[in-house]
C-alpha angles and dihedrals in degrees: 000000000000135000127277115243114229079244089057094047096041088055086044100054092039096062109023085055099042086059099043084042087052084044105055081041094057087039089049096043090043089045084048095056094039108137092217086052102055098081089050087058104035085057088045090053099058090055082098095059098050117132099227099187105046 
């Protein structure tokens, strides 16, 4: 098996990321808009109003 030229790693790692990269964005975007998950970040967005001290 031969070695792998920079050249060859560089393309690799170009498209092959761009696409796992595409991917974990569609995943986190899909996991963001999830219905089931609405109720989980509505009460997480209202951490910053709470009233501490009463």
């Amino acid at each position: 098996m031969e070695r792998w030229a920079y050249e060859d790693v560089l393309a690799f790692a170009q498209s092959w990321g761009a696409v796992y990269f595409m991917l974990m964005f569609v995943v986190a975007f899909a996991y963001a808009w999830w219905p089931k998950n609405r109720p989980r970040f509505d009460q997480a967005a209202q951490i910053p109003f709470r009233d501490e001290d009463a």
